[in-house]
C-alpha positions as CSV (number, residue, x, y, z in Angstrom):
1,X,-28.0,-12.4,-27.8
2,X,-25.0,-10.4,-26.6
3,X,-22.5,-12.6,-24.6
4,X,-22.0,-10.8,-20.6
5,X,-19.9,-13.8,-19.7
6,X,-17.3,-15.0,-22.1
7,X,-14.6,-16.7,-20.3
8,X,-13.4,-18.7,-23.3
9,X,-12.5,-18.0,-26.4
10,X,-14.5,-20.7,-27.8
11,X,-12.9,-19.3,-31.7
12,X,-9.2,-19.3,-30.5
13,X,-7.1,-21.5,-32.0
14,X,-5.7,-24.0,-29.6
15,X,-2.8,-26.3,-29.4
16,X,-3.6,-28.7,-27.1
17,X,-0.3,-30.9,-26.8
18,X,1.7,-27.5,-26.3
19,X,-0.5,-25.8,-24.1
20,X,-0.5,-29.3,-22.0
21,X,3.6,-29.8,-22.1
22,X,4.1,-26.1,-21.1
23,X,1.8,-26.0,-18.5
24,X,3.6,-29.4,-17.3
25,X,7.1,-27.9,-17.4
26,X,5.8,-24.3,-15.5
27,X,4.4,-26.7,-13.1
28,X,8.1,-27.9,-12.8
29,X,9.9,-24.7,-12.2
30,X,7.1,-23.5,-9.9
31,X,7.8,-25.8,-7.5
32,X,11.6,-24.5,-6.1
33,X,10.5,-20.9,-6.8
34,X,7.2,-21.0,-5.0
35,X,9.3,-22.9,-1.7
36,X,11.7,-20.3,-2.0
37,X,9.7,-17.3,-1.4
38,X,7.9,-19.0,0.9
39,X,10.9,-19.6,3.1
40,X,12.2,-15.6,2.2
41,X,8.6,-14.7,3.9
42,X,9.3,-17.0,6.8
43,X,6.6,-19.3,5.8
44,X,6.6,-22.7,5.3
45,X,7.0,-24.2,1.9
46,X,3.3,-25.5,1.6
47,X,2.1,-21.8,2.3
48,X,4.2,-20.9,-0.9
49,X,3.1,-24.0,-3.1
50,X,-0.6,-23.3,-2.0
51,X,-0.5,-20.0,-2.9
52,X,1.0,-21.1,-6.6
53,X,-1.9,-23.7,-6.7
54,X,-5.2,-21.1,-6.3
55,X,-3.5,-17.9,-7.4
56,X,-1.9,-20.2,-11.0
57,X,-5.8,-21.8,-11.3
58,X,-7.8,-18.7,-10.5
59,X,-6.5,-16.1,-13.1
60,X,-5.8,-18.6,-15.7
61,X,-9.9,-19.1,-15.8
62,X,-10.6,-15.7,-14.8
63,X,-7.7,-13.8,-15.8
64,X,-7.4,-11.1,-18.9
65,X,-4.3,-12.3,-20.2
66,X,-4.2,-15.9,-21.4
67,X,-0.9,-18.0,-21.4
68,X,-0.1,-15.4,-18.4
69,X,1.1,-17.5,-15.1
70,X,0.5,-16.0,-11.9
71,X,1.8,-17.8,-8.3
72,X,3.8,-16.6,-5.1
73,X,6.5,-14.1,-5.6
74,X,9.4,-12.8,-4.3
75,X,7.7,-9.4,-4.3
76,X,5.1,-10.2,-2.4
77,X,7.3,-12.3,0.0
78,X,9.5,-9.3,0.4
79,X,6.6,-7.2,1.6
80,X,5.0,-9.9,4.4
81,X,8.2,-10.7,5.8
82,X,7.9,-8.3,8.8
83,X,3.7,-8.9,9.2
84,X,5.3,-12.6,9.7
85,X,7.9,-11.9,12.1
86,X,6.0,-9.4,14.4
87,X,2.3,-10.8,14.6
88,X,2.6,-14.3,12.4
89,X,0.9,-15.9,9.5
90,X,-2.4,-15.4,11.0
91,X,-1.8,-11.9,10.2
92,X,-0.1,-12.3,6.9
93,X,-3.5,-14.3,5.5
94,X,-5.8,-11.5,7.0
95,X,-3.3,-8.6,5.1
96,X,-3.6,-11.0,1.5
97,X,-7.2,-11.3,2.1
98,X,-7.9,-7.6,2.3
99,X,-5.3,-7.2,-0.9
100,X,-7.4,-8.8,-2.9
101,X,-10.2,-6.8,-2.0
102,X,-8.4,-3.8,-3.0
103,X,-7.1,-5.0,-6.3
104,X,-10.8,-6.3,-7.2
105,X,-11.9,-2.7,-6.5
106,X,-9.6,-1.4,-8.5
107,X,-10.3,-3.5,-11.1
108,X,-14.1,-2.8,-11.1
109,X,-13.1,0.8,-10.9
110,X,-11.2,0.6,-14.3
111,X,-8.0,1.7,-13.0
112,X,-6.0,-0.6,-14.8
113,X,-6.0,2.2,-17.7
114,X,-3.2,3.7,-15.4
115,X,-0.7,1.8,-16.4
116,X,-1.0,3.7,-19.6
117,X,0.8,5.8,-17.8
118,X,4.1,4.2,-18.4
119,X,6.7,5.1,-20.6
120,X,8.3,2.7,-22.3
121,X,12.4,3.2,-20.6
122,X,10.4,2.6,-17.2
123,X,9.1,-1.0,-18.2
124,X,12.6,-1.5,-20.1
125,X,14.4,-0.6,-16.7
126,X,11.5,-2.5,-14.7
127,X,12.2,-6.1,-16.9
128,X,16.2,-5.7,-17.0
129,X,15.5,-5.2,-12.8
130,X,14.1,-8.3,-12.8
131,X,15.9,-10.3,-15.4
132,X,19.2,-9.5,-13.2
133,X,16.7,-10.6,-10.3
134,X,16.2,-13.5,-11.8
135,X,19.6,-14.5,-12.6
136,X,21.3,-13.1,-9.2
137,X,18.7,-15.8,-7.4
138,X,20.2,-18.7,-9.2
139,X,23.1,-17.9,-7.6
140,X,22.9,-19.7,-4.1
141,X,22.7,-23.3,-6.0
142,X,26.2,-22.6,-6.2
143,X,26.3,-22.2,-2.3
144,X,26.0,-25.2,0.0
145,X,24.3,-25.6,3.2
146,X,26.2,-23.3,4.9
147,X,26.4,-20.1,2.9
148,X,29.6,-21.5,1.4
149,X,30.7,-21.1,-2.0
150,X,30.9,-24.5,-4.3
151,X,34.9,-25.8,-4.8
152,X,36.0,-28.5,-6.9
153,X,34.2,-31.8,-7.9
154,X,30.3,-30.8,-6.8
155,X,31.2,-27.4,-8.2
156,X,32.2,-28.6,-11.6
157,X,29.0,-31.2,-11.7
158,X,26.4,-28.4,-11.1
159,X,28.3,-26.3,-14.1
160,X,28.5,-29.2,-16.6
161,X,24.5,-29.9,-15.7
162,X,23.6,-26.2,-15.7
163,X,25.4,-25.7,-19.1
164,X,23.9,-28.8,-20.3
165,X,20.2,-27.4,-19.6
166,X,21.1,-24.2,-21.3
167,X,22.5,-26.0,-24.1
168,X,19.0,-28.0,-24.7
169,X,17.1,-25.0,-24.0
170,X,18.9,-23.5,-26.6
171,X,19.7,-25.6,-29.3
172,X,16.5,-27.8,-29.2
173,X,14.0,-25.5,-31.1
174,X,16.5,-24.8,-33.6
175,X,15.9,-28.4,-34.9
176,X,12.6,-29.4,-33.5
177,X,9.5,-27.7,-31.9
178,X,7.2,-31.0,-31.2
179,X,8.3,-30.6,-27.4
180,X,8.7,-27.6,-25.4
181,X,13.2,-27.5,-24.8
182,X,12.4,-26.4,-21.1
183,X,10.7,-29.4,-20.5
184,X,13.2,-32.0,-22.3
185,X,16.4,-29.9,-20.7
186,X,14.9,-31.1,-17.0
187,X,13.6,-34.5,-18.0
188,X,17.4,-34.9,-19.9
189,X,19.3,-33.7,-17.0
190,X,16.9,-35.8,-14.6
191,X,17.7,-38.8,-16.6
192,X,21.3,-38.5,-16.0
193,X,21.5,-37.9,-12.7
194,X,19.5,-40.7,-12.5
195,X,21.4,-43.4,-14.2
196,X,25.4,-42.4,-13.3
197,X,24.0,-41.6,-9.8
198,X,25.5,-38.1,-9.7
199,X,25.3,-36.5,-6.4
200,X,24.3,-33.1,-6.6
201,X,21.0,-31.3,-5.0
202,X,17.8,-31.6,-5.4
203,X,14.3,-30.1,-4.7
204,X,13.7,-32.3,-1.5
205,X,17.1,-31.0,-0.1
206,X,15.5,-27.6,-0.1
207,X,12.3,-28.7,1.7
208,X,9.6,-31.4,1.6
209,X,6.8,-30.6,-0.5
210,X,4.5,-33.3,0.6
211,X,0.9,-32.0,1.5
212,X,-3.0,-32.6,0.9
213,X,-5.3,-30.2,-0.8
214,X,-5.0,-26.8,0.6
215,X,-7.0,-26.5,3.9
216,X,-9.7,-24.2,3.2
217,X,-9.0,-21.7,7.0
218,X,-10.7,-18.3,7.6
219,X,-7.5,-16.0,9.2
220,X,-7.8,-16.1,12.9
221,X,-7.4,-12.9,13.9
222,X,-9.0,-10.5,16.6
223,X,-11.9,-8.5,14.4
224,X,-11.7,-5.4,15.7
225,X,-9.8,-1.8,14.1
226,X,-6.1,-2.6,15.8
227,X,-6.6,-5.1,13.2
228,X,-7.1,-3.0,10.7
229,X,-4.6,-0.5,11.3
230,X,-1.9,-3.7,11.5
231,X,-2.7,-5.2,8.2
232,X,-3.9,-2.5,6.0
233,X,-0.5,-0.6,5.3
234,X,1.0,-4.1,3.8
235,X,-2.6,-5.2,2.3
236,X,-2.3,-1.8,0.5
237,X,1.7,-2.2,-0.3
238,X,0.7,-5.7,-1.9
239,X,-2.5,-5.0,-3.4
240,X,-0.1,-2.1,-5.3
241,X,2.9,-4.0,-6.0
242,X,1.2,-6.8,-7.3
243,X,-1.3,-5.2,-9.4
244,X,2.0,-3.3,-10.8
245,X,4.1,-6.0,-12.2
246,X,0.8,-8.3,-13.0
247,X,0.2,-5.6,-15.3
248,X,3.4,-4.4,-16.4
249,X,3.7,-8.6,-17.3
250,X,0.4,-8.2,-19.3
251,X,1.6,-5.6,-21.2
252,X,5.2,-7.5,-21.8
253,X,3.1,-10.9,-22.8
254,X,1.1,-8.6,-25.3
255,X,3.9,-7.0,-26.9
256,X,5.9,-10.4,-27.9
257,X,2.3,-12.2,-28.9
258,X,1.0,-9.5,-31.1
259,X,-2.2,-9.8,-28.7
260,X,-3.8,-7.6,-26.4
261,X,-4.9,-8.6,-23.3
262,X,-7.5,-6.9,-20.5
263,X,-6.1,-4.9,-17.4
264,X,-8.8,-4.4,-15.8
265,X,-10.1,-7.5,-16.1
266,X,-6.9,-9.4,-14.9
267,X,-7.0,-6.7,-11.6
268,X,-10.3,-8.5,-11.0
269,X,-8.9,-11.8,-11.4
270,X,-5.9,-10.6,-9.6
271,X,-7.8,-9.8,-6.4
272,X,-10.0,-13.3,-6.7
273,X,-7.5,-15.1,-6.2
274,X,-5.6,-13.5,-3.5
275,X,-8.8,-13.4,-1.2
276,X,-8.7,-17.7,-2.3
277,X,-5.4,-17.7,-1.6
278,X,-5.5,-15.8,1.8
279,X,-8.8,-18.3,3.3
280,X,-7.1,-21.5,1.3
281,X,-3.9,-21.1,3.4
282,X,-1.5,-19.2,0.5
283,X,0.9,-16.1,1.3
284,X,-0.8,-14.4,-2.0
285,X,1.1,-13.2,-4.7
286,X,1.3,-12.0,-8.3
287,X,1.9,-12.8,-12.1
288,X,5.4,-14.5,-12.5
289,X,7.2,-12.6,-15.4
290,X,9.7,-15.5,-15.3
291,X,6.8,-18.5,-15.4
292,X,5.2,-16.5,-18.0
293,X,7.9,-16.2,-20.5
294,X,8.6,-20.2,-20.2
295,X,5.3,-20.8,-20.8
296,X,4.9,-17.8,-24.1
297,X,7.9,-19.4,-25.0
298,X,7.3,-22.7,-25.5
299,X,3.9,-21.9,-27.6
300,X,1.0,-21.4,-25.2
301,X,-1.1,-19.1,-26.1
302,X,-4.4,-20.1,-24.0
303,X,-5.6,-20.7,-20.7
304,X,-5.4,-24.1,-20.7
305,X,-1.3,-23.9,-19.9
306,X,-2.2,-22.4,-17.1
307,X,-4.8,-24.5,-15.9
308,X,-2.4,-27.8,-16.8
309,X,0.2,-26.1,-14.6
310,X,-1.5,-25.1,-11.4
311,X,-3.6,-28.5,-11.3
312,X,-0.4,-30.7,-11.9
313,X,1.7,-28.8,-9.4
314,X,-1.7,-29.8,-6.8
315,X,-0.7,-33.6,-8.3
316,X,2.6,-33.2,-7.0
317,X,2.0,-32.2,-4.0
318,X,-0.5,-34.7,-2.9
319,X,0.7,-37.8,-5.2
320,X,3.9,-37.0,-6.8
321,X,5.7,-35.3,-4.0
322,X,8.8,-37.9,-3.8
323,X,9.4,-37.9,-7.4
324,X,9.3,-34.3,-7.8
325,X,11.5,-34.1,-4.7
326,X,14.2,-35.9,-6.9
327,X,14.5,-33.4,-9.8
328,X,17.9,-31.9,-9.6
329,X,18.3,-28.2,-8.7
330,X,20.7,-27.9,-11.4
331,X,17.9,-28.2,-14.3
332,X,15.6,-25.8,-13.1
333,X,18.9,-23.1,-12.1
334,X,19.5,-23.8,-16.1
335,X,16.2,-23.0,-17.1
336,X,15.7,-19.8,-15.0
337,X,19.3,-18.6,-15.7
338,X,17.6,-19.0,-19.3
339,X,14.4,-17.0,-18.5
340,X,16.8,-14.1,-16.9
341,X,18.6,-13.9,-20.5
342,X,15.1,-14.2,-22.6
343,X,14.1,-11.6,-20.2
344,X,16.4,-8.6,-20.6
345,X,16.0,-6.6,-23.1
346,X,19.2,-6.6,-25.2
347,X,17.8,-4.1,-27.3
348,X,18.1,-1.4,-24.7
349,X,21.5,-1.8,-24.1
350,X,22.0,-1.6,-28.7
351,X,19.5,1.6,-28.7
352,X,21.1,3.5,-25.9
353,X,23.1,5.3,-27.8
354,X,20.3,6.8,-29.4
355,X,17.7,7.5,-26.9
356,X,17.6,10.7,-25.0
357,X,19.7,11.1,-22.2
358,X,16.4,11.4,-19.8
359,X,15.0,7.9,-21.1
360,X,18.3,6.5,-20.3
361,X,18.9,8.3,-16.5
362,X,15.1,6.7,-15.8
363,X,15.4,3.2,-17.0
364,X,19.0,2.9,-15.5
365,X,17.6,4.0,-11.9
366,X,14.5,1.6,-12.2
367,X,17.0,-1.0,-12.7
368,X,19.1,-0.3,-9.8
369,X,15.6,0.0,-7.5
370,X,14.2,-3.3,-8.9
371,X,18.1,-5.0,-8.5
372,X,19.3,-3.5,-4.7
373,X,15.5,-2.8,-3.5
374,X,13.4,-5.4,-4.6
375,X,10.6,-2.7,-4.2
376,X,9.3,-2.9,-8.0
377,X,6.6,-0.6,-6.5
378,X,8.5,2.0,-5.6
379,X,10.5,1.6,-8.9
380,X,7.9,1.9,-11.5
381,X,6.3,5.0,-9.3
382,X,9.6,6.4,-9.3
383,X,10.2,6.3,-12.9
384,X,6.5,7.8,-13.5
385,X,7.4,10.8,-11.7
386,X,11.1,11.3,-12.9
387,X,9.7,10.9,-16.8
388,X,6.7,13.1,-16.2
389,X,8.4,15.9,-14.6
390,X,11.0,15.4,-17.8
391,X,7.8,15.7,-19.6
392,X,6.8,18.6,-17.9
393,X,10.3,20.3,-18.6
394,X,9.8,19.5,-22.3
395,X,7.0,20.9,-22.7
396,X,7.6,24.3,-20.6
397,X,10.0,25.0,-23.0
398,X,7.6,24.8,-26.0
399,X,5.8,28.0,-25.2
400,X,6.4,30.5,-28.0
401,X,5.1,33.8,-28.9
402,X,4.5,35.2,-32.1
403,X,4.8,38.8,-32.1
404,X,3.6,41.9,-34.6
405,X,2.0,44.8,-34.7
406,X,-0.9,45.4,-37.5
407,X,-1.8,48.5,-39.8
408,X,-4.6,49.8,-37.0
409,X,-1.3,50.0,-34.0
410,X,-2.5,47.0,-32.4
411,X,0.3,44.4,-31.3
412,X,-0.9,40.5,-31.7
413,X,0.7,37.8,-29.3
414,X,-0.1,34.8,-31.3
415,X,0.8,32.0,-28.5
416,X,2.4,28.5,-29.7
417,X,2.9,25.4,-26.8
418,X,0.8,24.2,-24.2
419,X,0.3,27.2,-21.0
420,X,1.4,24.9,-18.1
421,X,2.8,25.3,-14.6
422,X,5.8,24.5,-16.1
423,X,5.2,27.5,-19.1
424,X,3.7,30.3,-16.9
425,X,7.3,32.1,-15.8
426,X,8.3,31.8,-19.7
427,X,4.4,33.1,-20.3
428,X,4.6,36.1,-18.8
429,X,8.6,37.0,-19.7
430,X,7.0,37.3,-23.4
431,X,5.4,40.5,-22.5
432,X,6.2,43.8,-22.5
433,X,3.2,45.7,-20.7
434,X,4.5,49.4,-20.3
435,X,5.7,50.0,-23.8
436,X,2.7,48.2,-25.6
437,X,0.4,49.9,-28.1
438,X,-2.7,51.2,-25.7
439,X,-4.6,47.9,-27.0
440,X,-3.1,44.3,-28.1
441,X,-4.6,40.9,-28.8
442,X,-3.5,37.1,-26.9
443,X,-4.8,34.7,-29.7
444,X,-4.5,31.3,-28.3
445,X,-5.3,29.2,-31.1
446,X,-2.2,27.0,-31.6
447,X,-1.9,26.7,-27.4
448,X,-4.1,25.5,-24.8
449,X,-4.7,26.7,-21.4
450,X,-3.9,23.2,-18.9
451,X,-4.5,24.3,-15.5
452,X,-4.5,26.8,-12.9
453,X,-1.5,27.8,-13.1
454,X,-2.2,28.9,-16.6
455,X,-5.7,30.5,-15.3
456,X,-3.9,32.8,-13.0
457,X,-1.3,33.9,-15.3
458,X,-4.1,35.3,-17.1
459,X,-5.8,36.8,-14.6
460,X,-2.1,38.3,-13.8
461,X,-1.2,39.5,-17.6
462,X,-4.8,41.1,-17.8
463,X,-4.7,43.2,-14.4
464,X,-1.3,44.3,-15.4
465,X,-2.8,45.5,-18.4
466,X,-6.0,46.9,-17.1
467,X,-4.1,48.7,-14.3
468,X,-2.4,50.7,-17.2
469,X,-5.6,51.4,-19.0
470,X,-4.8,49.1,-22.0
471,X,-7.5,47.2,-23.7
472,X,-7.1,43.4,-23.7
473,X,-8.6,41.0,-26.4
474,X,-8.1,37.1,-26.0
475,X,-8.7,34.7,-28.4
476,X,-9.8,31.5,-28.5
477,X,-10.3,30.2,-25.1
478,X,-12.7,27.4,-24.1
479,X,-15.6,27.8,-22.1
480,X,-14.0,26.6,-18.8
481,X,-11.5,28.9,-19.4
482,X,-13.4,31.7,-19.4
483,X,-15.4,30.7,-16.2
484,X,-12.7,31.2,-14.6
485,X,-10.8,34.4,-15.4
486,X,-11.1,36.9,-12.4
487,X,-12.0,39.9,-14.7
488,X,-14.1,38.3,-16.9
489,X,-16.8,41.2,-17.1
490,X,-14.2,43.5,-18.0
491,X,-12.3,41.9,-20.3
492,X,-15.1,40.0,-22.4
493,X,-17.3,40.3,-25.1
494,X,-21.3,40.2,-24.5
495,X,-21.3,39.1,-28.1
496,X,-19.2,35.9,-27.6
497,X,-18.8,34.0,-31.2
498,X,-18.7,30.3,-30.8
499,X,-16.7,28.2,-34.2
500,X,-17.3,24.8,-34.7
501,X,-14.3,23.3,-32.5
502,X,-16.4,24.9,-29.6
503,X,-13.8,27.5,-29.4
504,X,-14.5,31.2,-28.1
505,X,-13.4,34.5,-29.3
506,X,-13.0,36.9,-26.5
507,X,-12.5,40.9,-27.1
508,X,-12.9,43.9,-24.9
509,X,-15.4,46.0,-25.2
């Protein structure tokens, strides 16, 4: 009996210990990242950590890419940040409600085949965006509490316990795997702080993170179509973004595991938990390239590490909140400062030299969008454009002609390259209507008539031709085609011989 629910992998390999370790140390770094963009949204921290809790547990069950950790971004927070401000949170859970629905939809609608759609200098300049987005963030632990640059002794203590982390992260795997480095490098650097008594900060000097289980509240807001209009544009803005770098993160989790994980699947997933996370009291969110590649790098590989890290960050919030409040800052800057250098990709930066001077021009200016905007939206859609209209270019300059006259006087145009709206103006300049033999043959079997551009320089080279008495024959054009050529009855063949590629020859009579 065929299986129309499979949500395990029941023959996958699984490393239990890892996948329980890594999901403990994501649960870890979740903690300070989901406050923080809570607090960016102007939320309070429990709205972030919520939204961690049921959008981590949701698509780890129901998800297409296991090992893949989704929770509350900064892109996301970005976006809700004004819905906040101007009509309140009320709002914001209404507008992450309705993004879910969207992203469902467009999972059920299959959509996530788009994201074939981009090249591979846009997801280069999209994951250098964020690695440098990463990093840049780790930057206000070196501030204090009042915007302040660090000097002297606290300065130098956060450096030696930042370096330390990075150190561990580093070095540990090169003599032993057993435990994931991550999770050593902030258990090491707790321990320390611990027994010399080192002042530096900690999580609980950022905010509290003390709560019960997440309230399960329908948004109150007014049901009526002012409603609508209010939260729709930023439902629509985060169901886009979010669906964006959930699946630009699939595809960067599938290319280092060899694996191949489902888009459309994880939109689904995607949208489930947002509408959980917008009646459960969360601000929404996304998949978390940086959580992700802690947890892909330390081994996991299944959904368990996801599950283990969205149910133990729950634990700390109702049990373990004042021992989790005392982990230094310091560890988890080390370990995302490590994330941000796992996550560029050094190897666009060795290869540039070699790749064409478009590739480079798109993936530089999705970096600078993802780094100054924080609109990753806007900087993948941007990129698509910019390399398909490059495409377009490309290809416009392909069109060829092949030009001779046979023994019977009649001139052949043997076409070569795709006809385009970007080939039509170098299409027609192949011509030479007024001093052609009185008949002449278009043979289109090495090109292929795209669109309607291409239709109507047809139409245009055969009335030029007919308005001079000349006899047209064109070859090999598909049945669509010919549907739509103007001068059809004049120009085609009531004998029309079909080969076996479901091509056409057309002549004159």
């Amino acid at each position: 009996m065929k299986k129309y629910f499979n949500l395990f992998d029941l023959k996958q390999k699984v490393d239990y210990k890892t996948e329980v370790l890594s999901g403990l140390t994501v649960a870890l770094a979740l903690v300070p990242e989901a406050v923080a963009f809570a607090l960016i949204a102007g939320l309070s921290p429990l709205t972030g950590l919520y939204a961690a809790f049921v959008m981590g547990l949701i698509t780890s069950i129901f998800g297409g890419r296991p090992g893949m950790i989704s929770g509350a971004t900064g892109a996301v927070a970005v976006v809700i940040v004004s819905l906040a401000k101007s009509h309140g949170v009320e709002y914001v859970f209404a507008a992450v409600v309705l993004a879910g629905l969207i992203q469902a939809t467009a999972g059920f609608l299959r959509l996530g085949k788009l994201m074939r759609l981009v090249p591979h200098p846009v997801i280069f300049g999209f994951v250098n965006g964020l690695a440098v987005i990463i990093f840049m963030s780790q930057l206000e632990q070196f501030k204090d509490l009042g915007g302040n640059w660090l000097t002297g002794t606290p300065l130098y203590i956060l450096l030696a316990l930042v370096f330390t982390t990075m150190l561990i992260i580093w070095g540990l795997p090169k003599l032993s795997k057993a435990i994931p480095a991550s999770l050593v490098a902030i258990l090491t650097i707790f321990g320390l702080v611990v027994f010399f008594n080192i002042d530096t900060r900690t999580v609980g000097d950022i905010a509290s993170i003390k709560g019960g289980f997440p309230p399960f509240h329908l948004p109150q807001v007014p049901l009526k179509l002012e409603t609508l209009t209010i939260i729709f544009p930023y439902a629509l803005i985060v169901a886009g973004v979010g669906l964006i770098e959930s699946l630009l993160t699939l595809n960067i989790v599938d290319e280092i595991t060899e694996t191949r994980g489902r888009g459309n699947k994880e939109a689904v997933a995607q949208g489930m938990a947002n509408v959980l996370s917008g009646v459960f009291s969360g601000m929404g969110g996304c998949a978390m390239i940086g959580q992700s590649l802690i947890n892909i790098s330390n081994g996991a590989r299944a959904r368990l590490s996801g599950i283990v890290a969205s149910i133990m960050l729950l634990v700390f919030i109702m049990f373990g909140a004042n021992l989790i409040e005392k982990l230094p800052m310091a560890a988890l800057t080390g370990l995302m400062i490590m994330v941000s250098i796992g996550t560029f990709e050094w190897a666009s930066i060795k290869t540039v030299n070699k790749m064409p001077k478009s590739d480079i021009f798109v993936m530089v200016l999705v970096t600078l969008v993802t780094v100054f905007l924080h609109n990753l939206a806007l900087a993948v859609i941007l990129g698509v454009i910019i390399s398909a209209l490059v495409f377009a270019w490309d290809n416009a300059k392909r069109i060829r002609a092949r030009k001779y006259v046979d023994e019977n006087g009649v001139k052949h145009y043997e076409i070569y390259g795709p006809l385009f709206f970007g080939s039509v103006t170098a299409f027609n300049e192949k011509f030479d209507i007024l001093n052609d033999p009185n008949e002449i043959i278009i043979d289109f079997q090495e090109s292929r008539v795209v669109d309607m551009s291409a239709i109507e320089a047809l139409n245009k080279i055969t009335e030029r031709y007919l308005k001079v008495n000349k006899k047209v024959h064109l070859k090999h054009l598909s049945k669509d085609c010919l549907r739509l050529l103007k001068n059809a009855e004049d120009i085609i063949d009531v004998n029309v011989l079909e080969d076996p590629t479901y091509k056409v020859v057309v002549d004159k009579i």
